[in-house]
CHARMM-style PDB file with segment names, atoms N, HN, CA, C and O in Angstrom:
ATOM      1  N   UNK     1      85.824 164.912  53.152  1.00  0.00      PROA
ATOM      2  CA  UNK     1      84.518 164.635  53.685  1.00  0.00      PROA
ATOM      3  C   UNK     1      84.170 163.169  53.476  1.00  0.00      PROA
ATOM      4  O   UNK     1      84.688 162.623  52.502  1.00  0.00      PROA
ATOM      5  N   UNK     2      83.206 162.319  54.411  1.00  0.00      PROA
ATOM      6  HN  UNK     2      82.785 162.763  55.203  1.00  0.00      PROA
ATOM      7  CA  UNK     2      83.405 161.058  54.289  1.00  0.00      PROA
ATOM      8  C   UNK     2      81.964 161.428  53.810  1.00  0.00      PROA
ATOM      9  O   UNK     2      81.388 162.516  53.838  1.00  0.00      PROA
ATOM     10  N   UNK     3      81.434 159.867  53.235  1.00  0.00      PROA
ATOM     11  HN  UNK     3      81.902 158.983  53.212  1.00  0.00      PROA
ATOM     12  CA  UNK     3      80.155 159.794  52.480  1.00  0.00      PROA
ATOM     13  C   UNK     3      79.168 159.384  53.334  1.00  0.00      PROA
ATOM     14  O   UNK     3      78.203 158.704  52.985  1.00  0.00      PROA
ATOM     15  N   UNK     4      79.409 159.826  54.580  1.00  0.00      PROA
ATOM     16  HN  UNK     4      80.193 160.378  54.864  1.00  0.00      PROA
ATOM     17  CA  UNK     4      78.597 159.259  55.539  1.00  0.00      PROA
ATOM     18  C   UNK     4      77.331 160.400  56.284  1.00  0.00      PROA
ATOM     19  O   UNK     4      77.731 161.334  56.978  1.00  0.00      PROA
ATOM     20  N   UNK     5      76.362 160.265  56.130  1.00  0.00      PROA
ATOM     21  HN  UNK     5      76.036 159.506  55.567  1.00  0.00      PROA
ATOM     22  CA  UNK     5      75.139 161.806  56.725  1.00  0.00      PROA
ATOM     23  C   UNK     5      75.470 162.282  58.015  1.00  0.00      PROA
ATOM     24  O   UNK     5      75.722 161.576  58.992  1.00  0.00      PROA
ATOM     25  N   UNK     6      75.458 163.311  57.974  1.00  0.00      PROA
ATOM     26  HN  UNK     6      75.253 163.884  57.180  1.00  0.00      PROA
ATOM     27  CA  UNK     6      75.331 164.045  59.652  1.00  0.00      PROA
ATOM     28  C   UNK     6      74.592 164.002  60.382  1.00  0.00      PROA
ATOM     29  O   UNK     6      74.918 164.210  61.551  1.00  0.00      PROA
ATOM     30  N   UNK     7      73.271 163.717  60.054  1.00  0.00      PROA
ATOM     31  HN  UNK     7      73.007 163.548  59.104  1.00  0.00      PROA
ATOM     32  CA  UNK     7      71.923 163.588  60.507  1.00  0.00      PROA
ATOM     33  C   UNK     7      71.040 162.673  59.438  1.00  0.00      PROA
ATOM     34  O   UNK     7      70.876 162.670  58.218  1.00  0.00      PROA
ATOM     35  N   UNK     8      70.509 161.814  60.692  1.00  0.00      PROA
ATOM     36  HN  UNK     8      70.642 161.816  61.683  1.00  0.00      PROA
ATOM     37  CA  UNK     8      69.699 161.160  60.412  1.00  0.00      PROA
ATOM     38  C   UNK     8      67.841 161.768  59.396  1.00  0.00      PROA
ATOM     39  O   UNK     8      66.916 162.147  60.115  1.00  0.00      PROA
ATOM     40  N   UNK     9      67.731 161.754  58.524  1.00  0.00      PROA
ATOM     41  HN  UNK     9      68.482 161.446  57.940  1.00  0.00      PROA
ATOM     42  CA  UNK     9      65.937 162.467  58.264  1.00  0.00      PROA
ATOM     43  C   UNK     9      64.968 161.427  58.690  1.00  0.00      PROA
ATOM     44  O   UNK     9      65.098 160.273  58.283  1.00  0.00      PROA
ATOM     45  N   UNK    10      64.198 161.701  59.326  1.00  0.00      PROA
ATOM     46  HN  UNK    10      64.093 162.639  59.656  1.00  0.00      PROA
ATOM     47  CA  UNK    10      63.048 160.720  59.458  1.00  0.00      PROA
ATOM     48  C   UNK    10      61.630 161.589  59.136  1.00  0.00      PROA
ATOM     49  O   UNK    10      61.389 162.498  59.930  1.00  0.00      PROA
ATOM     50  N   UNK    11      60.984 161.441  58.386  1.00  0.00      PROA
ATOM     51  HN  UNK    11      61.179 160.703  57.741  1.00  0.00      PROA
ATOM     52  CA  UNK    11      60.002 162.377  57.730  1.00  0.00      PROA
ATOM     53  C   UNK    11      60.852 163.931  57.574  1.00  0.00      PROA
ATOM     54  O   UNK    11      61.876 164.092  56.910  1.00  0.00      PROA
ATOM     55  N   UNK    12      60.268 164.791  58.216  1.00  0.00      PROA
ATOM     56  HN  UNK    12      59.436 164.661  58.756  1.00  0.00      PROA
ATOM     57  CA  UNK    12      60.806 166.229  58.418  1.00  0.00      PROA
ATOM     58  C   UNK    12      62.006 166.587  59.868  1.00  0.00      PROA
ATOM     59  O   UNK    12      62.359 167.728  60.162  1.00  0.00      PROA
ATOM     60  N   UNK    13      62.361 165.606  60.436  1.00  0.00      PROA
ATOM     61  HN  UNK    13      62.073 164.678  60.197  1.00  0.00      PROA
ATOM     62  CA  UNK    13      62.976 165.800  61.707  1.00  0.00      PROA
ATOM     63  C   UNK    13      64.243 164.864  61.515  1.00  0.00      PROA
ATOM     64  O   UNK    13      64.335 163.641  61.413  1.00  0.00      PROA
ATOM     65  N   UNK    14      65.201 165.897  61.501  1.00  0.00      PROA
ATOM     66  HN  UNK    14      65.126 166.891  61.583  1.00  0.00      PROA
ATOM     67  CA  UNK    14      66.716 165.574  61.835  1.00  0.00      PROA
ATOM     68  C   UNK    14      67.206 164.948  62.784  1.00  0.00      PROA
ATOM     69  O   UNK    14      66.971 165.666  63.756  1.00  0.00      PROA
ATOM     70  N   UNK    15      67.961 163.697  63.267  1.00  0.00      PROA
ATOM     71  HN  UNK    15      68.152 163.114  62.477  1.00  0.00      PROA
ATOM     72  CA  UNK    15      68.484 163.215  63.942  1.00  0.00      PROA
ATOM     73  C   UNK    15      69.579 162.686  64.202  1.00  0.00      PROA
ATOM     74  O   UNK    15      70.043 161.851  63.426  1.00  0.00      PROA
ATOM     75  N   UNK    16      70.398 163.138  65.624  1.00  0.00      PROA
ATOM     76  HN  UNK    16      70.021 163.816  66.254  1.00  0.00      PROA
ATOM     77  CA  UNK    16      71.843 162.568  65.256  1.00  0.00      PROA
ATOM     78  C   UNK    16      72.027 161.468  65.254  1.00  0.00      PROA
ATOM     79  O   UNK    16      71.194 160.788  65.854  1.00  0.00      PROA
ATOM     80  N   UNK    17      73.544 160.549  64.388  1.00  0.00      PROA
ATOM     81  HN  UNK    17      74.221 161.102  63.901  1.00  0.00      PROA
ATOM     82  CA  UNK    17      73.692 159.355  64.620  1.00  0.00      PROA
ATOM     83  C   UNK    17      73.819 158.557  66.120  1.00  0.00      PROA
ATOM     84  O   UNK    17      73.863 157.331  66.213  1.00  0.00      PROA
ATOM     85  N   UNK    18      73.858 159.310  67.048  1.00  0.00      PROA
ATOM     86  HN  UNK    18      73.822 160.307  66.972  1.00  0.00      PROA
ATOM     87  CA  UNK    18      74.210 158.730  67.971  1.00  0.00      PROA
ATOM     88  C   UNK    18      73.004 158.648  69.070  1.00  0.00      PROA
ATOM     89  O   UNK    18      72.883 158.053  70.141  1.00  0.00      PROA
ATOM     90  N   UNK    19      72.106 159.585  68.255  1.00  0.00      PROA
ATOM     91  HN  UNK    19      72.204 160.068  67.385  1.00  0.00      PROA
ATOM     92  CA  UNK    19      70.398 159.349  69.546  1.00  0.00      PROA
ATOM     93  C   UNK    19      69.973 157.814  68.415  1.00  0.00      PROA
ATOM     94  O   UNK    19      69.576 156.827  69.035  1.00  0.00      PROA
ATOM     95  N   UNK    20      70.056 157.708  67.133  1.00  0.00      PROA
ATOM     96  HN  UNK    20      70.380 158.509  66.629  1.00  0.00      PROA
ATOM     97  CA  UNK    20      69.690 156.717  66.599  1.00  0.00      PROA
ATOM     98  C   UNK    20      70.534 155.156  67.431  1.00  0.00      PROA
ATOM     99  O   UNK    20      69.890 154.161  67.764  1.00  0.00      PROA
ATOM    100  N   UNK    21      72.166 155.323  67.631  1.00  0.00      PROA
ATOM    101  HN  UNK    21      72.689 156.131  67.361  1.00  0.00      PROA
ATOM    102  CA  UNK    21      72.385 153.824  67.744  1.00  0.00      PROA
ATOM    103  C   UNK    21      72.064 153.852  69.435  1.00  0.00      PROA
ATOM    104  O   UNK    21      71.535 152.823  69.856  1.00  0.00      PROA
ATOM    105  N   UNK    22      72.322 154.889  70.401  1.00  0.00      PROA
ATOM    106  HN  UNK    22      72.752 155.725  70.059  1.00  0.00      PROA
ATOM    107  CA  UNK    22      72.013 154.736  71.709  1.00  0.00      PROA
ATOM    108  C   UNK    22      70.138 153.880  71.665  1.00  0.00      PROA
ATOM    109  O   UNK    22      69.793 152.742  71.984  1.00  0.00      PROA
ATOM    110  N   UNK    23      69.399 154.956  71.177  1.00  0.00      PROA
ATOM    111  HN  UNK    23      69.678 155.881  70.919  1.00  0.00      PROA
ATOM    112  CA  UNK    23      67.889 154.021  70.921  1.00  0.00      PROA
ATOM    113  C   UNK    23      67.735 152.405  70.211  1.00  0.00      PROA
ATOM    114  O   UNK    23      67.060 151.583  70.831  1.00  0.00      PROA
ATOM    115  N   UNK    24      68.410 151.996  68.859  1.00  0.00      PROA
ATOM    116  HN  UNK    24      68.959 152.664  68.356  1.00  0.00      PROA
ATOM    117  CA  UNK    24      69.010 150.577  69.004  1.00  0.00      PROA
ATOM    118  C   UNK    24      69.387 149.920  70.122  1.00  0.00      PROA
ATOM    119  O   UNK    24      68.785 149.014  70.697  1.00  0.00      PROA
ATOM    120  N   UNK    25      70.528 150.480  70.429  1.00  0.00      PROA
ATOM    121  HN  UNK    25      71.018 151.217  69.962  1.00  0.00      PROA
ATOM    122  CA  UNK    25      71.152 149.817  71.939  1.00  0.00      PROA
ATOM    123  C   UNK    25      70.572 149.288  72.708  1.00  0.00      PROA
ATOM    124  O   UNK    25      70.761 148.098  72.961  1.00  0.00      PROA
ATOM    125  N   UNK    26      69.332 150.327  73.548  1.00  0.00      PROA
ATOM    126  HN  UNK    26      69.178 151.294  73.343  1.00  0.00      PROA
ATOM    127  CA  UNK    26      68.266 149.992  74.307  1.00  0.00      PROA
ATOM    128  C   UNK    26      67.557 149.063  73.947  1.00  0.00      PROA
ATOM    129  O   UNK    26      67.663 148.038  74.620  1.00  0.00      PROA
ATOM    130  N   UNK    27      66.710 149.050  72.931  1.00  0.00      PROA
ATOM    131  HN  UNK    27      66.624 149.883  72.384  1.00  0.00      PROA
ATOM    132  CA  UNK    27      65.872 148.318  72.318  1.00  0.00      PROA
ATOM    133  C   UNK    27      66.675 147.160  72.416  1.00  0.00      PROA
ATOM    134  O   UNK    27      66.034 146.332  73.062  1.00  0.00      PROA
ATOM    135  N   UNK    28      68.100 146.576  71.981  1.00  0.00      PROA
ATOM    136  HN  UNK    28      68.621 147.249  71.456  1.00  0.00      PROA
ATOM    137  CA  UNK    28      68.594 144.962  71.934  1.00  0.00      PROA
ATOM    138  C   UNK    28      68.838 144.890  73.511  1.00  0.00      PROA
ATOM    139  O   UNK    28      68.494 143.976  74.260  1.00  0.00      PROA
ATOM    140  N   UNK    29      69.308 145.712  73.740  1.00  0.00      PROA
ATOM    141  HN  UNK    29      69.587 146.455  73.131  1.00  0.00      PROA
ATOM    142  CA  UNK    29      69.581 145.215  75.152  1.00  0.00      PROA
ATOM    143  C   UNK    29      67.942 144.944  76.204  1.00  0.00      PROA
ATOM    144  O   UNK    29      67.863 144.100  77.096  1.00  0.00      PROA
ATOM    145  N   UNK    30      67.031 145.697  75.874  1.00  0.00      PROA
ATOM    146  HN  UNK    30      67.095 146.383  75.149  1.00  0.00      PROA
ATOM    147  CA  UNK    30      66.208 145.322  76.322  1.00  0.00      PROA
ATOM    148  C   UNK    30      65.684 144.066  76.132  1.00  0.00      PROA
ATOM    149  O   UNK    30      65.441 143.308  77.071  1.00  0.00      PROA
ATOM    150  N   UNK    31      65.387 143.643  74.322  1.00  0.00      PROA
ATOM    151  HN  UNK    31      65.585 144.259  73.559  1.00  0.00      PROA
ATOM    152  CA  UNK    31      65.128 142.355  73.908  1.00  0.00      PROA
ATOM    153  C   UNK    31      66.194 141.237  74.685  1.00  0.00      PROA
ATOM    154  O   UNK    31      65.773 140.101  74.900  1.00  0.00      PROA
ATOM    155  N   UNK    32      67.028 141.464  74.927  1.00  0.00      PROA
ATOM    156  HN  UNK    32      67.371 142.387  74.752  1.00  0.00      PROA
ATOM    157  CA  UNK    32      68.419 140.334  75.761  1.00  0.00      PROA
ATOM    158  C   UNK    32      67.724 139.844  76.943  1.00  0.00      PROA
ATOM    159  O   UNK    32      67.371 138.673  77.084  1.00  0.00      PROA
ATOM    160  N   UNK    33      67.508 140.936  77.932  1.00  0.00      PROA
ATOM    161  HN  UNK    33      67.795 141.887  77.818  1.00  0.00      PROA
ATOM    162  CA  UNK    33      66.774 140.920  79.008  1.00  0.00      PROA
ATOM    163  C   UNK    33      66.191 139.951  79.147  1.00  0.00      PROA
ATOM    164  O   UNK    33      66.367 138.806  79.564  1.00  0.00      PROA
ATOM    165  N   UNK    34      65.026 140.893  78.506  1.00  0.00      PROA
ATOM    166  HN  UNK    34      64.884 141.823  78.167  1.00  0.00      PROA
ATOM    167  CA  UNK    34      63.687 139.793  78.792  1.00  0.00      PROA
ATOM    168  C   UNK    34      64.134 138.302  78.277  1.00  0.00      PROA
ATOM    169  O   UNK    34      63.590 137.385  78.892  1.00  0.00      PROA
ATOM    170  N   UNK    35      64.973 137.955  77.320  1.00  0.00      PROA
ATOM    171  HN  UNK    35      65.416 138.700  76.820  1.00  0.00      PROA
ATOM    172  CA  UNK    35      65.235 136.704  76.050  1.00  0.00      PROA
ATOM    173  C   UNK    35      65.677 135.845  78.239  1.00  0.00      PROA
ATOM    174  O   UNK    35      65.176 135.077  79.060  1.00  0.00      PROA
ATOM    175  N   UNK    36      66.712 136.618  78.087  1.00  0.00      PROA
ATOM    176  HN  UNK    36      67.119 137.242  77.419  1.00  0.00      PROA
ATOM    177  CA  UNK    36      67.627 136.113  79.571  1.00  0.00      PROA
ATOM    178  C   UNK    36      66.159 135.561  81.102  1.00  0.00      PROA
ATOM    179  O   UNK    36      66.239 134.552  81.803  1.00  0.00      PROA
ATOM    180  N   UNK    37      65.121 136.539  81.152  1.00  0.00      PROA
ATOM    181  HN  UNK    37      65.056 137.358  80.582  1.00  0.00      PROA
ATOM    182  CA  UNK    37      64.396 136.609  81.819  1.00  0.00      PROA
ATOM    183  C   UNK    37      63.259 135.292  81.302  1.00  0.00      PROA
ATOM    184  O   UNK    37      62.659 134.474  82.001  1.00  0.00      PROA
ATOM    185  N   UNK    38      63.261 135.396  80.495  1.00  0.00      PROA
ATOM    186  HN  UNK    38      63.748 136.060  79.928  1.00  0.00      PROA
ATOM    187  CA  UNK    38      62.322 133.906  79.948  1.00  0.00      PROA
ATOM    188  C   UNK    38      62.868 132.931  80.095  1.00  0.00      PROA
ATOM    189  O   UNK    38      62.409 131.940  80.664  1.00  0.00      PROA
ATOM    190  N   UNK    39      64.131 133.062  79.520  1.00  0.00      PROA
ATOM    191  HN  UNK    39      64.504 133.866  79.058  1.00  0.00      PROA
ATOM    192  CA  UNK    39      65.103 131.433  79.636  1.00  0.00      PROA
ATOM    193  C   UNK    39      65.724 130.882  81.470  1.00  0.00      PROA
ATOM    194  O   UNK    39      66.457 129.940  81.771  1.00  0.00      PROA
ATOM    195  N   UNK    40      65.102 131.851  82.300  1.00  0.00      PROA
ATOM    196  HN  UNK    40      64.507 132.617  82.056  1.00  0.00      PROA
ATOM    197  CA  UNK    40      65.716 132.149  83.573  1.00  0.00      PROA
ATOM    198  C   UNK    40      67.209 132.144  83.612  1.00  0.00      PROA
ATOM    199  O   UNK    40      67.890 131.477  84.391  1.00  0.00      PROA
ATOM    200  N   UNK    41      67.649 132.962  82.685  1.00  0.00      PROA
ATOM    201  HN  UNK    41      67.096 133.504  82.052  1.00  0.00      PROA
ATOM    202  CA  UNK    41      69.278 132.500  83.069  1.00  0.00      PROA
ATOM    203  C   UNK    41      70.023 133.853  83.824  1.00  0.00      PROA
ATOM    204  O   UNK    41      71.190 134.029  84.173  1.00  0.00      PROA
ATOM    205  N   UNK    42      68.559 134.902  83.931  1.00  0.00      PROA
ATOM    206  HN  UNK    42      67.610 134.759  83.647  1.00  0.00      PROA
ATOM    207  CA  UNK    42      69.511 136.072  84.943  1.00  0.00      PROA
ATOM    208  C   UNK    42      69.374 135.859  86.329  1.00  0.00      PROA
ATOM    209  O   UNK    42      69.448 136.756  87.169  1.00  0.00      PROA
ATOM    210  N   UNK    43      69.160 134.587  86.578  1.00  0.00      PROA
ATOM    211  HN  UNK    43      69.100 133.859  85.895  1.00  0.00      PROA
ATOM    212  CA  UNK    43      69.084 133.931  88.520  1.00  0.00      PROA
ATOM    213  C   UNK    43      70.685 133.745  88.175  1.00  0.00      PROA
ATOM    214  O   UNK    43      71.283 133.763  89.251  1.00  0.00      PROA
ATOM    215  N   UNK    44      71.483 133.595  87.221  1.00  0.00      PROA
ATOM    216  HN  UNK    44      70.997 133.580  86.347  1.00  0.00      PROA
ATOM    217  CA  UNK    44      72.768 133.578  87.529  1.00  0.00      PROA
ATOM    218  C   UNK    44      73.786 134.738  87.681  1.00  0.00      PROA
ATOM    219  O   UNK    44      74.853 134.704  88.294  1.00  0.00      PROA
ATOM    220  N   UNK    45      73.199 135.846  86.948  1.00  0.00      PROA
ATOM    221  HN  UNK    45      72.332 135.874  86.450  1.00  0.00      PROA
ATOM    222  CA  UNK    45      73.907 136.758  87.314  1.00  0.00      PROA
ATOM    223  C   UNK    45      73.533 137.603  88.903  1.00  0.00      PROA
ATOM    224  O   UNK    45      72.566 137.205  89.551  1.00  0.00      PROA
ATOM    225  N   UNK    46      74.355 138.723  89.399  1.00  0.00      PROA
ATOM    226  HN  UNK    46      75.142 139.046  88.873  1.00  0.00      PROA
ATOM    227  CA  UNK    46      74.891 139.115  90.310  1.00  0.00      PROA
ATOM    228  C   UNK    46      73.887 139.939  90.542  1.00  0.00      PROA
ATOM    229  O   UNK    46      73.092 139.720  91.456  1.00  0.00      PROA
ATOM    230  N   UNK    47      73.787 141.134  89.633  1.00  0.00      PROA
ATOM    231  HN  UNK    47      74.433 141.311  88.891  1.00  0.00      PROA
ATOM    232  CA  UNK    47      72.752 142.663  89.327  1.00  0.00      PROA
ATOM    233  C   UNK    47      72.225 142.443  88.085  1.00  0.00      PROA
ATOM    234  O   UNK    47      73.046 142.642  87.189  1.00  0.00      PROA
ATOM    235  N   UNK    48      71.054 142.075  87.692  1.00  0.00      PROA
ATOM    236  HN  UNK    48      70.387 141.913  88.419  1.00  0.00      PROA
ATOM    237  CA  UNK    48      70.432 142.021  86.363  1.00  0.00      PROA
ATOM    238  C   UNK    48      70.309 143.421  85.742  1.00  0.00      PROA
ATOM    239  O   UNK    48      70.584 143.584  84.553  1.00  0.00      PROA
ATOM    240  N   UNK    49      69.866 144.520  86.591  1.00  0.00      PROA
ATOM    241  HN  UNK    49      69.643 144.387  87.557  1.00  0.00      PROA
ATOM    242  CA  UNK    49      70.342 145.563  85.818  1.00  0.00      PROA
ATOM    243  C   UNK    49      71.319 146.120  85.869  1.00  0.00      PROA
ATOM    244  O   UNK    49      71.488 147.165  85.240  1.00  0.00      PROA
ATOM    245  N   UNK    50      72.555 145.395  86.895  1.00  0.00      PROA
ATOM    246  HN  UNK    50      72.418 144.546  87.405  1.00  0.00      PROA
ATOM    247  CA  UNK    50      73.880 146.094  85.892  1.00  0.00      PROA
ATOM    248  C   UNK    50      73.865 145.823  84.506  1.00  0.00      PROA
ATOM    249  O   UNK    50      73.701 146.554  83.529  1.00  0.00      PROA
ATOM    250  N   UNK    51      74.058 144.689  84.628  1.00  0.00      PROA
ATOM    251  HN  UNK    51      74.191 144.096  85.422  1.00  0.00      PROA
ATOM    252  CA  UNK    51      74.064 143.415  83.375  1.00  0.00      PROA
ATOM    253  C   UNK    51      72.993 144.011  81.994  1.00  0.00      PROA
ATOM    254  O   UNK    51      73.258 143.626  80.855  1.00  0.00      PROA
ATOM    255  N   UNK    52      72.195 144.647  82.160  1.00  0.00      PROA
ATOM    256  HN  UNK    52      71.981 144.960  83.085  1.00  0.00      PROA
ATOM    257  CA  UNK    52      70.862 145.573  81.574  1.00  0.00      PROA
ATOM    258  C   UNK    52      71.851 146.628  80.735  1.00  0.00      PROA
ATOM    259  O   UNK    52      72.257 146.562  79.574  1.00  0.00      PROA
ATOM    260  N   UNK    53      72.044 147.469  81.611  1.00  0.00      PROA
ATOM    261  HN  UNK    53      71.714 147.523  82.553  1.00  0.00      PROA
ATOM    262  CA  UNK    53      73.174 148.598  81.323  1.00  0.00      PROA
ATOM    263  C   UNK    53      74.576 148.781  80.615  1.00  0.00      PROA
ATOM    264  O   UNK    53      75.054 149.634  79.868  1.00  0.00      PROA
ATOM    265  N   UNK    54      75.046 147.540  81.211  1.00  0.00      PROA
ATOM    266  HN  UNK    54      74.657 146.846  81.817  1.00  0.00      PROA
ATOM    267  CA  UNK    54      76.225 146.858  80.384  1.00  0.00      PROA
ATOM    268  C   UNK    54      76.151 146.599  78.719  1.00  0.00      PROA
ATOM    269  O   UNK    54      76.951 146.506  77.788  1.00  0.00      PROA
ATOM    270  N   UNK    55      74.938 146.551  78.891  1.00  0.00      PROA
ATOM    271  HN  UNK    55      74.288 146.627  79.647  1.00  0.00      PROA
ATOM    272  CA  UNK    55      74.311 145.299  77.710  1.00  0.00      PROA
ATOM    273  C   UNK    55      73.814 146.404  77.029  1.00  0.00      PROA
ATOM    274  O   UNK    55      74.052 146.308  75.825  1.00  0.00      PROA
ATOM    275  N   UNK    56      73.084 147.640  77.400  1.00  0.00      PROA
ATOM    276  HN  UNK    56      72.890 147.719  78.378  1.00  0.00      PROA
ATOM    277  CA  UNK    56      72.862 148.729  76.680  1.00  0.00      PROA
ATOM    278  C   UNK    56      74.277 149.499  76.111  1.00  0.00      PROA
ATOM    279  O   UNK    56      74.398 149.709  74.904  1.00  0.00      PROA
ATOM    280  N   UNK    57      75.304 149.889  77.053  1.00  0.00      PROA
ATOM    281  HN  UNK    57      75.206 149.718  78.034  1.00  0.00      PROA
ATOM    282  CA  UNK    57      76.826 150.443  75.925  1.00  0.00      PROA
ATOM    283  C   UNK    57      77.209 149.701  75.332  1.00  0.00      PROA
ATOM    284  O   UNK    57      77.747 150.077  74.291  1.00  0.00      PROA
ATOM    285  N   UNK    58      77.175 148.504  75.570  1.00  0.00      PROA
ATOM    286  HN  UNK    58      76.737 148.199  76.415  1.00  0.00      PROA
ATOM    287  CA  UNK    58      77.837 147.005  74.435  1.00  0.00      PROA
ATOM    288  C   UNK    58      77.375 147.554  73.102  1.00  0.00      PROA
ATOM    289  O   UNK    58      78.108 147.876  72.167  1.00  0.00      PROA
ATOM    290  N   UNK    59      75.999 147.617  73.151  1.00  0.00      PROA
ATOM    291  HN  UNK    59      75.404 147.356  73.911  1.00  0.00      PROA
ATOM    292  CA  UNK    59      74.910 147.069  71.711  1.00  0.00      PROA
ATOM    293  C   UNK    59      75.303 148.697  70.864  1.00  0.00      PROA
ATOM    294  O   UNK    59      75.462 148.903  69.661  1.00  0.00      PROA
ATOM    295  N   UNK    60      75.373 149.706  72.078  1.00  0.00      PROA
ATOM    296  HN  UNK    60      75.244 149.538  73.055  1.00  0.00      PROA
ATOM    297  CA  UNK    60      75.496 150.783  71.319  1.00  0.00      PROA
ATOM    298  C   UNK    60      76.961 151.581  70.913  1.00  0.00      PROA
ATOM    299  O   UNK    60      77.191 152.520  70.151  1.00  0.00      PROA
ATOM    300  N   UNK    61      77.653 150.920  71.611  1.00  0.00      PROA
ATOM    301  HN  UNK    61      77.466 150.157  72.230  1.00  0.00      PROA
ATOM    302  CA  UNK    61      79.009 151.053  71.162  1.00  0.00      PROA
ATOM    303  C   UNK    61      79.310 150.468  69.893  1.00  0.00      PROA
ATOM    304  O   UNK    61      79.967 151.032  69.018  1.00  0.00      PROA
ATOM    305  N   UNK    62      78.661 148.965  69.790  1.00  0.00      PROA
ATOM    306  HN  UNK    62      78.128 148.507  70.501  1.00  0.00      PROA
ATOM    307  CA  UNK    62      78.934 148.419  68.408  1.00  0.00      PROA
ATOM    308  C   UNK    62      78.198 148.766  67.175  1.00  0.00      PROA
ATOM    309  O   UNK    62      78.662 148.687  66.037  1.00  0.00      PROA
ATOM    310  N   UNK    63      76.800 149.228  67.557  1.00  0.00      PROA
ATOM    311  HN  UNK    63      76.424 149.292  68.481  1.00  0.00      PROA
ATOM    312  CA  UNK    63      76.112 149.963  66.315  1.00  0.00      PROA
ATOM    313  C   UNK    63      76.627 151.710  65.813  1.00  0.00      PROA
ATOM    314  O   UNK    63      76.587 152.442  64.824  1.00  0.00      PROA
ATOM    315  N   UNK    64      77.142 151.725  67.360  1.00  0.00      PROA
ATOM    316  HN  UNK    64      77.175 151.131  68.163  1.00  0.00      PROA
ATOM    317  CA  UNK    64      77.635 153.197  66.706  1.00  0.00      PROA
ATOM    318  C   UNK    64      78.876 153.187  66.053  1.00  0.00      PROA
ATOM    319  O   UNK    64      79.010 154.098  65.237  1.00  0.00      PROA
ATOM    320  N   UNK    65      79.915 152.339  66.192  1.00  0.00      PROA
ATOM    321  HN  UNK    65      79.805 151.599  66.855  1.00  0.00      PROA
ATOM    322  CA  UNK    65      81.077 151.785  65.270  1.00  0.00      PROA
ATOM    323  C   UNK    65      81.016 151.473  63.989  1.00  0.00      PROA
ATOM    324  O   UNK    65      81.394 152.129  63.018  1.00  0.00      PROA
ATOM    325  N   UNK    66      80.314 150.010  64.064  1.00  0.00      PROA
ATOM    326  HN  UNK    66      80.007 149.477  64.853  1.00  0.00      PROA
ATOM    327  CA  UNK    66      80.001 149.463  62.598  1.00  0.00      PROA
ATOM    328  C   UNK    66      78.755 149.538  61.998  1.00  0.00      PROA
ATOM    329  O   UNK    66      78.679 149.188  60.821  1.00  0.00      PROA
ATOM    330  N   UNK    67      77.625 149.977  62.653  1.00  0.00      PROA
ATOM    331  HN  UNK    67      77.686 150.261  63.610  1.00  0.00      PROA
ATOM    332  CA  UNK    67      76.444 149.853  61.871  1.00  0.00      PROA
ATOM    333  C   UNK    67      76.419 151.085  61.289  1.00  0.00      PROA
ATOM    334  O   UNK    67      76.606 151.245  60.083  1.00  0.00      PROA
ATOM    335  N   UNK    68      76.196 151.989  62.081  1.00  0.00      PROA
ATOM    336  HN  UNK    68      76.044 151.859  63.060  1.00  0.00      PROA
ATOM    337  CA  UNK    68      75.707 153.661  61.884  1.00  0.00      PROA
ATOM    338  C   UNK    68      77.321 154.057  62.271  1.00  0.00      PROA
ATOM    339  O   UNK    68      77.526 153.756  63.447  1.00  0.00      PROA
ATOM    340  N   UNK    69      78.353 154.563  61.711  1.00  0.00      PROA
ATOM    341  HN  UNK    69      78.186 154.808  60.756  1.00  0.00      PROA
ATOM    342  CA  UNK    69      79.289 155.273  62.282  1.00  0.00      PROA
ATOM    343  C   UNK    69      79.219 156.785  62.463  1.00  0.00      PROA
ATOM    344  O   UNK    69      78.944 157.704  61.691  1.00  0.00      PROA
ATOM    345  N   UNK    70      79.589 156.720  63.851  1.00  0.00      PROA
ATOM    346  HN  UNK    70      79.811 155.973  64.477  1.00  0.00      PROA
ATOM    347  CA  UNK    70      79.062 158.368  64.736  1.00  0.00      PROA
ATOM    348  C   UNK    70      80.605 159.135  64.187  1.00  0.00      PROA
ATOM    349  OT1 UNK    70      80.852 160.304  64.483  1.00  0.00      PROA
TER     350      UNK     70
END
């Protein structure tokens, strides 16, 4: 058994690791966005919300790896 929780507790409500790093994910990838949308630098990309989406499995692929492992 690894020393790692199955579920997340947040007060009385259980949560899996992976609704926790997918919700991270969103949240940075959202902060990117807008960061990208202020600095105007998504007039360079192609589809800003591909690029959105992309940017959401990136953040949550890597928190679910190394931050929180699912």
């Amino acid at each position: 058994m690894n020393g790692y929780p199955g579920e997340w507790a947040i007060g009385a409500v259980y949560f899996p690791p992976f609704l926790i790093a997918s919700f991270l994910g969103l949240l940075l990838s959202w902060i990117t966005s807008r960061l990208l949308n202020r600095y105007r630098l998504s007039r360079f990309l192609l589809y800003p919300p591909g690029v959105f989406l992309a940017l959401a499995v990136i953040y949550t692929a890597v928190i679910g790896s190394w931050v929180i492992p699912i």
